[in-house]
C-alpha positions in Angstrom: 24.7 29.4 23.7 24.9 25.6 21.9 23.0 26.2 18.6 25.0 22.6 17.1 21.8 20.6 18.9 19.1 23.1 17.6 16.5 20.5 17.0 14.5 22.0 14.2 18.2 22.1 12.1 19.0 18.7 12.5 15.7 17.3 12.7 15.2 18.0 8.8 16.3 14.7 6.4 16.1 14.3 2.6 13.7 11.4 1.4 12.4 10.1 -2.3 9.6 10.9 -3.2 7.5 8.7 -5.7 4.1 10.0 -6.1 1.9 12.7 -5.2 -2.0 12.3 -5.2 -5.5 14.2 -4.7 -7.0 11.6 -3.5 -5.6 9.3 -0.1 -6.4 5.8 -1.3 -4.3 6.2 -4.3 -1.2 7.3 -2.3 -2.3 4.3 -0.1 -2.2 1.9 -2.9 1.2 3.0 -4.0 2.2 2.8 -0.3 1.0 -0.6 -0.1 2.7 -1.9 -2.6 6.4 0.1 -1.9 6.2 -1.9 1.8 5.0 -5.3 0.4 8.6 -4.9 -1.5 10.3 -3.8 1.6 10.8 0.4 0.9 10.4 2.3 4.2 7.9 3.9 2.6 5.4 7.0 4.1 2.6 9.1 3.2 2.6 13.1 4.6 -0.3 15.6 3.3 0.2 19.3 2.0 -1.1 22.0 3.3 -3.3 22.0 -0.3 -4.4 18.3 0.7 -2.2 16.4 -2.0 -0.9 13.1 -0.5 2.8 12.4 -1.1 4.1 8.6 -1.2 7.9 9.1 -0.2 10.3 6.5 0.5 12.7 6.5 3.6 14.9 8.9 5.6 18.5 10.3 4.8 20.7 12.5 6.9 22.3 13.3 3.7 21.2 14.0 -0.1 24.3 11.6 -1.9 22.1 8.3 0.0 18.5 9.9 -1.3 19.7 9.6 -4.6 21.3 6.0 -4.6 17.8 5.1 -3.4 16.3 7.2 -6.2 18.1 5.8 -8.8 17.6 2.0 -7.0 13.9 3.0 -7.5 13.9 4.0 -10.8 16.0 1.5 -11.8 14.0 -1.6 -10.5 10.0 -0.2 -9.7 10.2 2.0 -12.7 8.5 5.0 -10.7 9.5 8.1 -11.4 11.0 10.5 -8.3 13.0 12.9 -7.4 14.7 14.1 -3.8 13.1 16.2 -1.5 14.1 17.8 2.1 11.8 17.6 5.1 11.1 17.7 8.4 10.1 15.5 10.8 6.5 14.9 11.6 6.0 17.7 8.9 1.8 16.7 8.4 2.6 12.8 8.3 -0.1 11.2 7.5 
């Protein structure tokens, strides 16, 4: 049996994350703003109902954190690097 093209194993990336909300329209906001700047940026909803503003996709952890630091660096926004899944309550 092929387990190397297990989807659910190599469907999971690491992404920034930049903010975390109660409430949608502030994770909106902060969406808005990260994509009028050019940041492939998403929203995806816990289970709790807290929105999360994370910024693109990475098939490895060493890229998330060039983009992490990029962010901190020139938006000032605090983040850190977290691994998903893909469509993983996307918003």
């Amino acid at each position: 049996k092929n387990t190397k093209n297990n989807p659910t194993r190599s469907a999971a990336f690491y992404t920034v994350q930049v903010g975390a909300y109660k409430t949608k329209a502030y994770a909106q906001s902060l969406l808005s703003k990260l994509v009028k700047k050019g940041y492939n940026a998403f929203v995806t909803r816990t289970n709790k109902k807290i929105y999360r503003v994370q910024v693109d996709k990475f098939n490895n952890k060493e890229d998330a954190f060039k983009l992490a630091q990029l962010i901190q660096k020139k938006e000032k926004l605090k983040n850190f690097v977290t691994r998903s899944t893909p469509g993983k309550n996307q918003e």
